[in-house]
N, C-alpha and C positions, 0 to 999 in steps of 0.2 A: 480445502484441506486434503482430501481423497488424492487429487495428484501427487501431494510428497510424502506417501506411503514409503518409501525407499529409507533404510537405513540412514542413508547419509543426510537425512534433514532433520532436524527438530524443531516442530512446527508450537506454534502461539496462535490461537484464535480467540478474539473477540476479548484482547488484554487492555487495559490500559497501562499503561508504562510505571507509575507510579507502585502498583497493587505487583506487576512483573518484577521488576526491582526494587524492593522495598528497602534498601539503604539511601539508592541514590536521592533521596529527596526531591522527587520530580514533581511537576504542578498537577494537581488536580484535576486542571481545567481542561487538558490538551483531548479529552475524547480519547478511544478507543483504537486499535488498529483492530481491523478484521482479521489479518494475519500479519503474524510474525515467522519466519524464517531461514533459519540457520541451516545455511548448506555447508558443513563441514569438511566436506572433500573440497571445494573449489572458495571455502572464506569466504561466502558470501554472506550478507543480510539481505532476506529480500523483504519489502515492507509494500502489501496491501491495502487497498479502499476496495472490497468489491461490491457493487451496487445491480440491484435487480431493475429495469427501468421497461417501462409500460414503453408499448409500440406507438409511435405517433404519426398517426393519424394524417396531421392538418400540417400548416406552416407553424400557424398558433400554439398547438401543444412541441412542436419541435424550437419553439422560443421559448417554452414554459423552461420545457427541458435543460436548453440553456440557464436559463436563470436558477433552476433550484440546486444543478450542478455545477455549473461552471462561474456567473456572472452575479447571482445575487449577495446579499449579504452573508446571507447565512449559508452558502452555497457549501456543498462536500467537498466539491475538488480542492477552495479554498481553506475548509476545516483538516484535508489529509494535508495540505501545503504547511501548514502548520506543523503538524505532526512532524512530519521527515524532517522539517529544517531544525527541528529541536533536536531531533533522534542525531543528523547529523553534526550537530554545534556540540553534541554532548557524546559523540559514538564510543571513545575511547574509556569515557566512563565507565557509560553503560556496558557495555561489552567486557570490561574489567569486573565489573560486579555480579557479569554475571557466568564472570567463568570463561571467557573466550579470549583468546588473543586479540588485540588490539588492529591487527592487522586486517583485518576484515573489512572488503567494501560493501556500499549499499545500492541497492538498486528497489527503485520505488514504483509500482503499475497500481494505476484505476481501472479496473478490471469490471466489464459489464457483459449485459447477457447480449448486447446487439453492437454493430458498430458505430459509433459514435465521436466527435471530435469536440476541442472548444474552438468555437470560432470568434471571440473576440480578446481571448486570452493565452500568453502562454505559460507552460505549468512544469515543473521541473522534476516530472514523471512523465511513465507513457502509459496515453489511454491506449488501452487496446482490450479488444472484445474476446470474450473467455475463450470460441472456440478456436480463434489465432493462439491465443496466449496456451490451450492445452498443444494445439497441433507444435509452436513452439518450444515448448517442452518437450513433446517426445523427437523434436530432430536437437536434440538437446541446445536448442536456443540460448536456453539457461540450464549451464552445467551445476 
């Protein structure tokens, strides 16, 4: 959250959509986004999964890896795929409730402390690892 100190953001951490917009009647279920936000000079939504992940070691724990992020049931990557496709299917709402023009796009990162990919899935975000994702911010990657 410390990088969009700048005016031009208004940042959401650790919301769940429902408790954020409390008109639009959103499900319960959908979990939390880590971050939400609203870059108001350039309309954008940017929507967050950031996860801390242990160094692996072995092949073993870089399979585990996979599975409790990417591949398992209950996997994150698949819990934030959730997230965005609703945020998406419903953007004009929510964004109308809560005060923004409807014109606004979305852009979605899994954001971790190492580098990381899914190698048996693909995911309609980009993983990319924090200190790419800050170095891309300040050559303004994302304006």
């Amino acid at each position: 959250a410390e990088l969009f100190s700048n005016s031009k953001y208004i940042v959401y951490q650790d919301k769940q959509l429902f408790k954020l917009d409390r008109i639009g009647m959103h499900p319960r279920d959908l979990g939390d986004f880590d971050l939400i936000v609203f870059n108001q000079l350039n309309k954008k939504v940017l929507l967050f999964e950031v996860k801390f992940m242990r160094i692996s070691q072995t092949m073993k724990d870089s399979m585990g890896d996979q599975a409790r992020y990417f591949i398992g049931k209950k996997a994150k990557a698949l819990m934030f795929k959730r997230r965005i496709e609703y945020f998406n299917e419903n953007k004009e709402r929510i964004l109308d409730n809560l005060g923004y023009a409807k014109d606004y796009s979305v852009e979605s990162y899994f954001v971790t402390n190492k580098n990381i990919r899914s190698f048996f899935r693909d995911f309609p975000f980009k993983i990319i690892g924090f200190n790419e994702f800050k170095k891309n911010l300040e050559e303004a990657f994302i304006d």
